[in-house]
N, C-alpha and C positions, 0 to 999 in steps of 0.2 A: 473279542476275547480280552478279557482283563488281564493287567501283569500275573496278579496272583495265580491265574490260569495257567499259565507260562509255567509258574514255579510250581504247579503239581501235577504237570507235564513231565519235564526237568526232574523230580522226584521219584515218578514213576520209572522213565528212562533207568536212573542209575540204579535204580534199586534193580532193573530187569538184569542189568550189566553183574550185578554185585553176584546177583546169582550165577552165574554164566552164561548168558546168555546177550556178550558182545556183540558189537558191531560197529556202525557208523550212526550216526547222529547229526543231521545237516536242520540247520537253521536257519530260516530263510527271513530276511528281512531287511527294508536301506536304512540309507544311514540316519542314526539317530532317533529310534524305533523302539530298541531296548535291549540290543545284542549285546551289548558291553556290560548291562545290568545283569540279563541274562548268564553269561562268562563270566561272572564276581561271583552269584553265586553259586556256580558250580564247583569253583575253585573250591566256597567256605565249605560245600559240603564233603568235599573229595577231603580236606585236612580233616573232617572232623570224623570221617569213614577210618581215617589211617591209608586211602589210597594217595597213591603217586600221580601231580596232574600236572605235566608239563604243558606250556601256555607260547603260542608264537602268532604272528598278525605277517600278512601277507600286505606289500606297499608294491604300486603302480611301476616303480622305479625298480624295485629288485628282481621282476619276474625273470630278467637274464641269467640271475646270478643262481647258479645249481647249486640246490641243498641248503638254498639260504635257507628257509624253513625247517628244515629237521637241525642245522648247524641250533637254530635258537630252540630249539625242544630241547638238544642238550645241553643250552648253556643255560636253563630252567633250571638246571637238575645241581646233582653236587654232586655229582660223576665230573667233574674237572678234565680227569684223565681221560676221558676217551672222546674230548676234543682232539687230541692226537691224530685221532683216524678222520679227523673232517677235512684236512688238506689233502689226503688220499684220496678221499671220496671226491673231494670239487675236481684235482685233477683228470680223477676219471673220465667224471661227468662232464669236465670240458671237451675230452674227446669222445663222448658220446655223439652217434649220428644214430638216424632213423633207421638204417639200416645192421646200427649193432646193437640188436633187442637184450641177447643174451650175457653183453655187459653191461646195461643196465638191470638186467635181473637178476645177475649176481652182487652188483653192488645193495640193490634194495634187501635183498633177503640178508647182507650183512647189515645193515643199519636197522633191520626188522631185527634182528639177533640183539645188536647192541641196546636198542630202545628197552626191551625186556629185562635184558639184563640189568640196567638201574633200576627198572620195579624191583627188583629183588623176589617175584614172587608174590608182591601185591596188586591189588587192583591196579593198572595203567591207564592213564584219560590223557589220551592228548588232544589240545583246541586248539583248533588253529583259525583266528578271525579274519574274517575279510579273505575264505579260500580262493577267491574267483583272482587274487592276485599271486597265488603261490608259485613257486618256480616248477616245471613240468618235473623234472627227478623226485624232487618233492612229495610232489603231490602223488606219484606214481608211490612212490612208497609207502604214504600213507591210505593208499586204497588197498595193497597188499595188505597190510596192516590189519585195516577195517577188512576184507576179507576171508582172511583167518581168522577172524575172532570168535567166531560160533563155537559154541561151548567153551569159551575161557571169560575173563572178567577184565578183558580189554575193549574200550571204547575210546573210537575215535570221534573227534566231536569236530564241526567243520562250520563256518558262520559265511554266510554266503549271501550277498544282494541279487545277484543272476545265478541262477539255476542251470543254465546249458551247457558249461563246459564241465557240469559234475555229469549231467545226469545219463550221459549216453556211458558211462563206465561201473554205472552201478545197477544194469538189470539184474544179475549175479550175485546178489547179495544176499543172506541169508535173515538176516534182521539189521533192515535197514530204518530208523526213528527218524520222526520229521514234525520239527514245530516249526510252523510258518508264525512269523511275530508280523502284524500287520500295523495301523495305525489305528488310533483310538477314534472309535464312534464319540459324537456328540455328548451324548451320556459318559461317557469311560474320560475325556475333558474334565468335563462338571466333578468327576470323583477326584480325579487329580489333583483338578485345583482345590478340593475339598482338603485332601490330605497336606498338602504345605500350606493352603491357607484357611478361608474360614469359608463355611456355607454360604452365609449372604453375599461375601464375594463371588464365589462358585458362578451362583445363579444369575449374577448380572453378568458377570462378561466370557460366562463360557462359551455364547454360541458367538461371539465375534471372535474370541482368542481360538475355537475349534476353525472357523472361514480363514482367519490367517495362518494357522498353525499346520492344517490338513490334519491334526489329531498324532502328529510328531513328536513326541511324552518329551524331547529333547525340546524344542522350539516353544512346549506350553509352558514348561517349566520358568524357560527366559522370558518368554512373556509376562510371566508373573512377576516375575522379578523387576524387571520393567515397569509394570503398573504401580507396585507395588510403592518403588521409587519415586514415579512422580505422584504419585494421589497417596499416603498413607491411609485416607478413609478408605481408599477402596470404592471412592464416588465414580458413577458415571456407569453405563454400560457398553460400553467401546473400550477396546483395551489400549493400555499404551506402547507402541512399537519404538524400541529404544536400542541403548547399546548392547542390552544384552541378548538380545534377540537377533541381531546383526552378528554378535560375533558366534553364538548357536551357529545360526547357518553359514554362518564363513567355516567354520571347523567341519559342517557338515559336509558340506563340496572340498576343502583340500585333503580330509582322507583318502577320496576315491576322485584320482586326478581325471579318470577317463569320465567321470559324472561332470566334473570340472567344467572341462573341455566344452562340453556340451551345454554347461547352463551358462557360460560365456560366451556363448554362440549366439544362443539362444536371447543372453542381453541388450547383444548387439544388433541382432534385427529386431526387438522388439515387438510391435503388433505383428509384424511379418514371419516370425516365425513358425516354421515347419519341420518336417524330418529332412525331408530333399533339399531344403535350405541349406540346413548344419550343416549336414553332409558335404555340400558344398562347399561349403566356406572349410570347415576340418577337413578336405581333402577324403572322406574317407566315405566305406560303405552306409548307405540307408540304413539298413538293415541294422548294424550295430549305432546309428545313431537314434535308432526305433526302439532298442532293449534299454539304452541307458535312458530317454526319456520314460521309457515305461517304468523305472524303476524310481526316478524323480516321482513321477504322479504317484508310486506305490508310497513311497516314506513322506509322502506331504508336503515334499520339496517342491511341486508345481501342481499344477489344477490343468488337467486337458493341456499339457504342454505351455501353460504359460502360467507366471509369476503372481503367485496368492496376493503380493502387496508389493508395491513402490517400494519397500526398501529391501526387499530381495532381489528384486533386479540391482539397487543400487549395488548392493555387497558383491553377485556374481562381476561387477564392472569393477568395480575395485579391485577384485583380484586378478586383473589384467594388466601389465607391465603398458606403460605409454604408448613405448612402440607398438605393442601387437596387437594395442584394442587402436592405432591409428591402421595398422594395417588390415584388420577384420573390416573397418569401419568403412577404409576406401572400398574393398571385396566386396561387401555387403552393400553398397553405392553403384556400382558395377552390375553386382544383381537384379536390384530392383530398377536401375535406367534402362536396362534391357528388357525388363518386365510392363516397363509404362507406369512404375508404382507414381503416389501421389510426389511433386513436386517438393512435397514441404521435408518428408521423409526423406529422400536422395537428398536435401541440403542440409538433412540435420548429420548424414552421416559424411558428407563431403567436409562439415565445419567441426567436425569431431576428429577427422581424417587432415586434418589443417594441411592439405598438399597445396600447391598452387595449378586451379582446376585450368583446362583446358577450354576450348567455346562452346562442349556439351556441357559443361560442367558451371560453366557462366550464363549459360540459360536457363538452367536448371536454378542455380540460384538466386536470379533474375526474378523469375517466376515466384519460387520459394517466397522470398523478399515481399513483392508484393500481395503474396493472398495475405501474411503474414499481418502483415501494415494494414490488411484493408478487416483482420479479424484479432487486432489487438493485443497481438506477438508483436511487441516494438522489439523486444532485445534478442528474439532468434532472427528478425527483418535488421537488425545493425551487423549480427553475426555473418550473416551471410551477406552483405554487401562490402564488408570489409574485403571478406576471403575473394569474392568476386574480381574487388579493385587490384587485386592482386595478381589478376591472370594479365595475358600480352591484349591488349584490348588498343580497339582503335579513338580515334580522340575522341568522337561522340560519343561511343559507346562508355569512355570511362568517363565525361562528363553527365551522360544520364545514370551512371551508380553514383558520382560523388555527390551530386544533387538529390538525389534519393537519401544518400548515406546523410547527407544533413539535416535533409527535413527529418528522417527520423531521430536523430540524435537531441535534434530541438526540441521533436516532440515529446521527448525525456527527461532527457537534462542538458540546457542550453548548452551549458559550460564545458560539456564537452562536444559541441558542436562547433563552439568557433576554431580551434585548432583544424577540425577538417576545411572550414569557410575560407581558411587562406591558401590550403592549398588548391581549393577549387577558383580560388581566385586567380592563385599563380598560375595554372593553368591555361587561363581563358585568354591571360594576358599574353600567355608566349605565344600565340597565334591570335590572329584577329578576331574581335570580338562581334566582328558583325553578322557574323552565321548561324549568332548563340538563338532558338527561338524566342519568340517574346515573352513569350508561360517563364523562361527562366529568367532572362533579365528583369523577371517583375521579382522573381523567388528572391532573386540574390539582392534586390534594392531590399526587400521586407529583413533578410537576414543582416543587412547590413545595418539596418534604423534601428532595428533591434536591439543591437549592443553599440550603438550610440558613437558607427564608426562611419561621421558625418565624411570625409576624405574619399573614402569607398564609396559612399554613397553617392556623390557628386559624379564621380566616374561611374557608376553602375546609372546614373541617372541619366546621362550620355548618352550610353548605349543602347537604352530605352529610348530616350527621344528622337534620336537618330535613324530611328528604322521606320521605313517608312510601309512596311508589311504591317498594317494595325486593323484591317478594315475584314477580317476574316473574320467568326465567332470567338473561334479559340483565343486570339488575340485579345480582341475586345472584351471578351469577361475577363481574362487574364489582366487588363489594365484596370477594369471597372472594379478589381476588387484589389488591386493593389493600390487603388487610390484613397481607397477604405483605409489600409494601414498608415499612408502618406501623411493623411488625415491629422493622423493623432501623434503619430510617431518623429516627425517632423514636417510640420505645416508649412515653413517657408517651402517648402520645394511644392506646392501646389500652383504657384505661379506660374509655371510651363509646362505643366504635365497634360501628358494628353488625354482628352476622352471630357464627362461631363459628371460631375459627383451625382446621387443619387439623388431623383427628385422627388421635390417635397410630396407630391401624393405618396412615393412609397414609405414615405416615414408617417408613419400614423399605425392607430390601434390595427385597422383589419389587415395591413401588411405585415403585423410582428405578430399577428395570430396564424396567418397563413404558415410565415417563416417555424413558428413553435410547432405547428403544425409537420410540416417536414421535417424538422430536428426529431421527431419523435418515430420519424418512417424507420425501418430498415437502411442500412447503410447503402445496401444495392438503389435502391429508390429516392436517394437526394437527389442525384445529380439532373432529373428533370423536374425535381418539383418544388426548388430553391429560388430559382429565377434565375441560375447563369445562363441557362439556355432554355430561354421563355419559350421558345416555338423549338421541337424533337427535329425536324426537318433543319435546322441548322447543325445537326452533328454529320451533314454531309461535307458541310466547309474544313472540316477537322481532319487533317493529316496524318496519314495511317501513323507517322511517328511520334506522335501527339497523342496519342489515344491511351495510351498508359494514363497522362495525366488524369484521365477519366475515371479510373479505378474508382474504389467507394472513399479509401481515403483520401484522396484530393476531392471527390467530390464534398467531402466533410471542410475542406478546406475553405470551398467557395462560402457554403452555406456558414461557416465561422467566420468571416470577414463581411460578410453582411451584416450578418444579428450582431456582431460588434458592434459594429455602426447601429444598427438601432435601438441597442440596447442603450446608449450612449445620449442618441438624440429624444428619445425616449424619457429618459431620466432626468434629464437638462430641461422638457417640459411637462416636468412633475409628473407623470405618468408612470409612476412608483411600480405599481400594482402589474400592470403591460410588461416595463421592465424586468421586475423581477422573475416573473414567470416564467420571459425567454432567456433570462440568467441559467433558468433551472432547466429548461429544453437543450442549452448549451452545453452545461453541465453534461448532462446525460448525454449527448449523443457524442460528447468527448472522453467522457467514461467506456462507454462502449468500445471506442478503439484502443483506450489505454493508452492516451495521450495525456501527458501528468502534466506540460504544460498551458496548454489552453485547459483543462480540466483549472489549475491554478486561476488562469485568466478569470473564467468564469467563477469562480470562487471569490475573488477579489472584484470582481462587477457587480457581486450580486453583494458581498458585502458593503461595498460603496452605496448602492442603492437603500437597504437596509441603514444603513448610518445618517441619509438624508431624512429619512423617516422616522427616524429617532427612535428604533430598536439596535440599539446599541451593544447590548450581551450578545445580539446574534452577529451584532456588524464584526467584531470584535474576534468570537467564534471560526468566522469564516475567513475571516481574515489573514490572524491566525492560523488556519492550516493552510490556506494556499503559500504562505508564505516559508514554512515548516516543506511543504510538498518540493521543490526544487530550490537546489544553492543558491546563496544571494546571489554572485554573481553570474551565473545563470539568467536571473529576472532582467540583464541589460537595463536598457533607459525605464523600462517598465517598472521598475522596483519602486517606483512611489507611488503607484497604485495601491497595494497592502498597506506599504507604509503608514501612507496620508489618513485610511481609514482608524488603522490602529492609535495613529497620535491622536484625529479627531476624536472619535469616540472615548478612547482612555479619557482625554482630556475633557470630556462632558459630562462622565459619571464621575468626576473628580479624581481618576488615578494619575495624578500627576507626576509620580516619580517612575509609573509603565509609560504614560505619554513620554518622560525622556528620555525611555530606553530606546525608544523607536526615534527619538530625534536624533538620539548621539548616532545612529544608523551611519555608514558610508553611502553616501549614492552619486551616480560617475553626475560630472559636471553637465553631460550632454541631457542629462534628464528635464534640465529647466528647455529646454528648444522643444518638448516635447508638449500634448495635453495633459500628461499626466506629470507635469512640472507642475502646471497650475492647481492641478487640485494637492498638489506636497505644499506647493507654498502657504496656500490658504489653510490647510490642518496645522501647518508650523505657525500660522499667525496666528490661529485660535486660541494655541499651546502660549506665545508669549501673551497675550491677554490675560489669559487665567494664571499665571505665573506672576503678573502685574511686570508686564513692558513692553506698552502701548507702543511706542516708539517702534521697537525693533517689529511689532506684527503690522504698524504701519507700513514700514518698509518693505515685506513680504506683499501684504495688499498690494500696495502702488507696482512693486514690481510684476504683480499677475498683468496689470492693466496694460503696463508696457506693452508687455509681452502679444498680448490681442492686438495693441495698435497695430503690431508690426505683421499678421497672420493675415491671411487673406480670407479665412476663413471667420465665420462671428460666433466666436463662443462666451460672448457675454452672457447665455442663458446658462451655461455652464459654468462657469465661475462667477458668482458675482459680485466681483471684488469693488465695484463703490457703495455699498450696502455694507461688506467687511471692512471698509477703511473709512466709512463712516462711523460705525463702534469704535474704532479704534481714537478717531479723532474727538469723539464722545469723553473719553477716559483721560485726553491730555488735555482738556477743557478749550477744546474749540469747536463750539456747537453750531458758528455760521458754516464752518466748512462740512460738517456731518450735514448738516441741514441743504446744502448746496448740493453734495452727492445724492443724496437720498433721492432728493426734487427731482436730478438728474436719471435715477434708476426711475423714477414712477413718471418718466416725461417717454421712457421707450415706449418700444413695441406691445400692446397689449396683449400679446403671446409669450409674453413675460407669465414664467412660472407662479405660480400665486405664494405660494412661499417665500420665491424672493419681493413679492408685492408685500407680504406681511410684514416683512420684517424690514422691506425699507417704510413703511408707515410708523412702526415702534419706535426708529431711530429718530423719524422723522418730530413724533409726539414728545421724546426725550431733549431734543433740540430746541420746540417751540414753546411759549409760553406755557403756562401752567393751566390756564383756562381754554386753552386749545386742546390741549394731551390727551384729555377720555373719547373724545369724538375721534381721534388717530390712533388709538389703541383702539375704542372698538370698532374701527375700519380693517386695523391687522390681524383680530380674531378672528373675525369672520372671515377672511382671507385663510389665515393658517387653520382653519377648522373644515373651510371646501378643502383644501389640499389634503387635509388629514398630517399636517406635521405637530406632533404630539410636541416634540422637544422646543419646538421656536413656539406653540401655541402656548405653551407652561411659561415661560419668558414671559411673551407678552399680557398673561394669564397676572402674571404678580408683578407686573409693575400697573396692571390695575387695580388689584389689590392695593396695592400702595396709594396710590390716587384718592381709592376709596377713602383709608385710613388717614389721610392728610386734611378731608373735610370732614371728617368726624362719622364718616358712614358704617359704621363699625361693621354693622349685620353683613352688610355688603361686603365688605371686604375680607371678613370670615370664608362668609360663601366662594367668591372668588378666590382666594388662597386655599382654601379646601381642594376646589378645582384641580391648582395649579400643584397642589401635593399628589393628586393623584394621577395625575399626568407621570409627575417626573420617577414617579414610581413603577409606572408602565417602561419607564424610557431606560431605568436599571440605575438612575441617578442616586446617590446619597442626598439625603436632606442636608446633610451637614453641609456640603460642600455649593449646593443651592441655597441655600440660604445665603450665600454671601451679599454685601451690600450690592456690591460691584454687578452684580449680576441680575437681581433680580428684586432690589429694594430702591438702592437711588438712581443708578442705570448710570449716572456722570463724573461717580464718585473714584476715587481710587484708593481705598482704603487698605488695610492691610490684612489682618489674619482672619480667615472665617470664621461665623460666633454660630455655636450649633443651636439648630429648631428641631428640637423633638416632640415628637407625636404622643396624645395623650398613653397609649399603651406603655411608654419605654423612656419618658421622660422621669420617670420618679426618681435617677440618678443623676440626673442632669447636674442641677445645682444644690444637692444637699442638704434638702429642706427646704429651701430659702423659700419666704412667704413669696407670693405669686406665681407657684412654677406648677406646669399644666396638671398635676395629681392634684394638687389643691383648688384651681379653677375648676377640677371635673367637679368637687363636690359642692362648691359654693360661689356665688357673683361673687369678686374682689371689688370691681369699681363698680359704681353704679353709673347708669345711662350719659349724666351729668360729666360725670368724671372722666367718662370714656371718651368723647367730645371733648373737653378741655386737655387729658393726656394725650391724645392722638395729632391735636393741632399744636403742640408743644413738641411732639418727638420728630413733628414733619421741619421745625426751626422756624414757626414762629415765634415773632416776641410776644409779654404779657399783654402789651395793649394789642396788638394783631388779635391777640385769642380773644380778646375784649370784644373787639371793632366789629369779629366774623360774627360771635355769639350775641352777641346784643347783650351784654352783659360788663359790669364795671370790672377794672382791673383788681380792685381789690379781691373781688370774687374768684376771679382768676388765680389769685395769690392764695385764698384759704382753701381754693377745688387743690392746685399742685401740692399746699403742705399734705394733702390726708390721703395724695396719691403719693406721694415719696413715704408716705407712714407705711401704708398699707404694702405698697411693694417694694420695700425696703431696699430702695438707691436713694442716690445722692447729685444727679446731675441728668440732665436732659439723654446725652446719651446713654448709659446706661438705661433709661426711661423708654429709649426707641427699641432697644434689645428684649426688655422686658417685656414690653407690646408683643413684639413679633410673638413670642412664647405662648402670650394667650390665647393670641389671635389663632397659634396653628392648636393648640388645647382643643380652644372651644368649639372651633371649625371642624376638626375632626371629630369629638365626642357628638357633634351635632349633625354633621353626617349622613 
């Protein structure tokens, strides 16, 4: 039934009154439905009748208070005066008992007198809202009232959400009227929102605004208002639930405190809610906690007893004082433990309940904790291990929470993991540490390398060495994979560690396929098909007290300390492609727990990888958000991880002033003791190269080198810093010592990366004589073109080009410069910044500002005209064949008779070929001549294409 229905209802009714034929008038509907609309206008029409309509509302709170409702009918009135007789009347009515009928039947019949007598004679409407709260004298008197009214033009009018405490007092009625106001149908929405707003909105978001609202004309209303706010177009068909609609149903629940009651009940168990619940928890009967949910589902307020949308629940919990939603919460914890409910439930209301639990109450959260952790609830699994830590617990027991409490914390946000890391340390220390199992003392050496607290370390290294309990499974994968982080995280300490690093058959392609392979399983299905426990029949050596660590999230643990490792070794021989993939396996199955910092890890692995390859926007990218994803310091000694990428690659597509934001970076001293010290140093050495200071990225180089002498491990395929400190030594013109290292890098192992085999050839050819250089350049190509490194092949790409261009090869070098533009174009590089001499034309030079090469499309601004520049090469030769041989062997420095001697040709000729190449291309000196070249050369290379 529509409003408008309502009102000629309501029209009918009075008009039946007007005539005489009084009564009662009950209106049934909950809150916020349209009673109060309803009551406005009955009011407009009683003043426009010339009837008399005294108006009074009935509250949860005053049902004690006798007569409170007729006191406010006549303080409606402008009868002032015979408030006088209302302290008479309450007196009475306070010593009213069930047993003295006949003094309350003389008080009623006098305030039935009184009420009359302010009509004067006219029609009388008294309304009384929200009856089902009115005081018993009250209400006794206005049924008298309504009663008597058969043939007079007195109507009583009565607004009611429960029906039952009217209905047994009015079989006796002579004309009793009844408009039930219900909620709006889906259609009756759609008109609604028609009327305050527009059609086309109507029709998109009436049947989500009806599914949240229950068709509540109060809640559709705020809904709209809401939408309305955040989308002015009225885009989308999903409504928006906002303030206004929060504070709708806040007002709806504190009119009627006993609905209150009930939908705060109701909050607080959540999925669990039922009638015999509430009741429980409010202490009170089923039965009336069954009429007032019936009356929620009637006004829209609930669907089958529970919460249309997440922010109605939110608003019924808000209106609960600290205290009493901590004391529901513990009650309701108490319920469902007795019940057997889910684990996770009873901890969400014990950690709401903030009591400090008891040892049902610590296993309970115990449990909670870990499904939590193992299904990607990190921060309900910290909640409750906190609260946990907090009961009388025995020492194991609170060092199996605080060990849990950290690894999750880590696996969030480091930084605030190390404040608990001390006092699990304090701990360990006030009693002996020899009891601690070996699964921990590996945990706490990784957390301690971590934040680069090398002291701790040393003493947690101890305690590990020291125990001579290794020879079990649980132990041994527990070492085998802490020696994974050892590794990278501080290498000197692999000198006495026990057990044996991963061997070489496992690093290879079909083991990091197998490994992606299980990263991709279900969480429950790592832990046998990673490789910590190669043979199932070894989880009988595992100690019942030990078996937690088994869980899915520790099992996620093993399987991430591996693919690290091989993600690592991997990379270092060039096996990009393998790499990356288990980057993306990592990724994922560290997403799945909602672990942000190996999520991070892998982010910044996989960017690294990407950065050796010479996709650079994505290196960049990823880098980038792992580094955005947790606080710097958080990242511990790791933090130059992201770093190193961000400087590298900034610094290759020439952002040089983003590569210094990432150098001015802090990062702790302990980071250079680590792997990923080397790869920071080497990005900062790139960074002083292309800044021009050779010197200071020599220093970095050599220092990486140190560094490996001192490690027991060989990670020269991973750094390869005499290949970097041979450019370096390149740039301060000392080409025996570049040429010395180079020899030295292509004198290794030939499971040398082939990229670092390129690119020690390139250094190698820029070192050696000039008639040597094309046969070690085209050794590095083909080198960097099996690896697939785009960015070192584009390098070595134009300093053949060069070569070309130095004997007069013009075509040739076209072609190859062509190449190497579109390489660097692949790599996200600027031409401007590639083009520099230093880099990519004399290779030995150290010249100073970079002169830009622009591409026929976008060079027409370049130089302003100026004869030779690539818009004017598109349409016409500038030099002829002749000219381009004599310019090219001129810009490379040689002299007149050199260009003579090469060409077979007299110097004079030499001297009238350069006048009508300085005509033509309007400079005045050799260099300028070499600049001009380059210009053409990328024109006609690219136009050619």
């Amino acid at each position: 039934m529509r409003l408008t229905d309502y009102q000629s209802e309501l029209r009918d009714v009075l008009g039946a009154a007007a005539e005489g034929n009084g009564g009662l008038l009950q209106v049934i509907g909950g809150p916020g439905v349209g009673k109060t609309t309803l009551l406005g206008s009955l009011k407009e029409r009683a003043a426009a009748s010339g009837a008399v309509c005294l108006t009074a509302s009935g509250f949860a709170d005053d049902t004690a208070i006798p007569f409170n409702i007729v006191e406010q009918l006549i303080r409606c009135s402008t009868a002032t005066d015979a408030l006088d007789v209302v302290a008479r009347w309450r007196t009475a009515g306070e010593r009213y008992a069930e047993a003295e009928h006949d003094l309350l039947r003389s008080l009623v019949r006098e305030i039935s007198d009184v009420l009359h007598r302010i009509a004067g004679g006219r029609q009388l409407i008294l309304a009384v809202d929200d009856a089902e709260h009115a005081d018993y004298p009250s209400l006794m008197c206005l049924l008298h009232i309504a009663r008597h009214a058969s043939g007079t033009r007195t109507l009583v009018v009565m607004t009611s959400g429960q029906t039952h405490h009217l209905c047994t007092r009015m079989h006796s009625f002579h004309h009793l009227y009844k408009i039930d106001i219900g909620t709006l149908p889906e259609s009756g929405v759609e008109r609604l929102l028609e009327r305050y707003g527009d059609a086309d909105l109507a029709g998109r978001i009436h049947s989500s605004c009806h599914a949240i609202s229950g068709g509540n004309p109060r809640l559709v209303k705020a809904l709209l208002r809401d939408h309305l706010k955040a989308a002015r177009s009225g885009a989308g068909t999903k409504v928006t639930v906002g303030a206004e609609f929060q504070e709708a149903y806040r007002l709806s629940l504190l009119r009627h405190q006993s609905l209150l009651q009930v939908a705060q009940a109701l909050a607080v168990l959540g999925p669990y809610g039922s009638p015999w619940r509430v009741a429980s928890l409010l202490e009170c009967g089923a039965e009336r906690v069954s009429r007032a949910m019936d009356l929620l589902n009637s006004a829209g307020l609930l669907r089958d007893g529970r919460f249309r949308h997440p922010a109605a629940r939110s608003v019924a919990l808000e209106t609960l004082a600290a205290e009493d939603r901590a004391r529901l919460s513990a009650k309701t914890a108490e319920l469902l433990y007795a019940e057997g409910a889910d684990p996770v439930a009873v901890a969400e209301l014990l950690v709401t309940a903030d009591k400090t639990p008891d040892q049902k109450g610590v296993a309970v959260l115990w449990q909670a904790a870990q499904k939590n952790l193992d299904e990607g609830r990190t921060e309900e699994a910290i909640a409750s291990l906190r609260l946990a830590e907090r009961a009388d617990l025995s020492r194991r027991e609170h060092m199996d929470i605080l060990m849990a409490l950290v690894g999750a914390l880590w696996s969030s946000n480091p930084a605030a993991a190390e404040p608990e890391l001390d006092r699990l340390l304090a701990a360990i220390r006030a009693e002996s540490p020899a009891d601690i199992p070996e699964q921990y003392q590996c945990f706490l050496l990784f957390m301690v390398l971590w934040f680069g607290r090398y002291a701790d370390a040393d003493e947690t290294f101890k305690w590990s060495s020291g125990c001579d309990d290794t020879d079990t499974a649980s132990s041994m994968a527990a070492l085998r994979v802490t020696r994974q982080w050892v590794t990278f995280l501080k290498p000197t300490l692999i000198h006495d560690f026990p057990g044996q690093d991963v061997p070489d058959g496992e690093v290879d392609g079909l083991w990091a396929a197998n490994l992606e392979h299980g990263l991709q399983l279900s969480v429950d299905e790592l832990g046998m098909e990673i490789g910590h426990l190669q043979d199932p029949r070894q989880m009988a050596d595992f100690s019942p007290d030990a078996m937690h660590l088994l869980s899915p999230s520790n099992h996620f643990w093993f399987a991430y300390a591996y693919a690290c490792r091989i993600v690592w070794a991997l990379a270092a021989r060039g096996e990009s492609e393998a790499a990356d993939r288990l980057c993306g396996a990592l990724f994922t199955a560290a997403d799945k727990l909602n672990m942000k910092t190996p999520c991070a890890v892998a982010l910044s692995m996989r960017a690294y990888i990407r950065c050796r390859h010479g996709d650079f926007t994505t290196a960049i990218d990823l880098a980038g958000a792992a580094l955005r994803s947790i606080p710097p310091r958080g990242w511990g000694v790791a933090i130059g991880l992201p770093l190193s990428v961000l400087v590298a690659a900034h610094t290759a597509v020439g952002r040089l002033e983003e590569a210094q934001r990432y150098v001015d970076y802090w990062v702790p001293k302990e980071m250079f003791d680590s792997v990923v010290g080397l790869e920071y140093l080497r990005s900062r050495g790139q960074y002083c190269l292309a800044t021009n200071r050779p010197y200071a990225a020599l220093n970095d180089f050599m220092a990486s080198g140190m560094l490996i002498d001192q490690w027991p491990v060989d990670f020269g395929d991973l750094a390869p810093w005499r290949v970097d400190a041979a450019e370096a030594y390149l740039r301060v013109h000392e080409p025996a010592e570049a040429k010395r290292l180079a020899l030295e890098e292509l004198k290794l192992s030939p499971d040398r990366p082939l990229s670092t085999r390129g690119r020690a050839l390139r250094i190698l050819a820029m070192a050696e004589d000039p008639d040597k250089r094309r046969l070690l350049l085209y050794q590095s190509a083909k080198c960097l073109r099996e690896q697939g490194d785009r960015y070192e092949l584009a390098r070595t790409l134009a300093e053949l080009s060069q070569d070309y261009l130095s004997t007069g090869e013009t075509q040739q070098a076209r072609t190859t410069w062509h190449e190497a533009r579109k390489l660097m174009d692949e790599c996200g590089m600027s031409a401007q910044h590639e083009s520099r001499r230093e880099l990519v034309v004399d290779g030995v030079e150290s010249v100073g500002s970079p002169q830009p090469l622009k591409d026929a499309a976008d060079s027409g601004h370049a130089e302003d005209d100026a004869p030779g520049t690539a818009a004017e090469s598109a349409e016409q030769p500038v030099l002829s064949e002749a000219e381009w041989r004599v310019a090219t062997l001129a810009a490379s420095g040689m002299t007149n008779r050199q260009i003579a001697k090469s060409l077979y040709i007299t110097v004079s000729t030499v001297e009238q070929h350069l006048t009508r190449i300085y005509r033509k291309l309007s400079v005045g000196n050799r260099q300028e001549l070499s600049r001009r070249l380059w210009l053409l050369i990328g024109a006609t290379g690219a136009s050619s294409g």
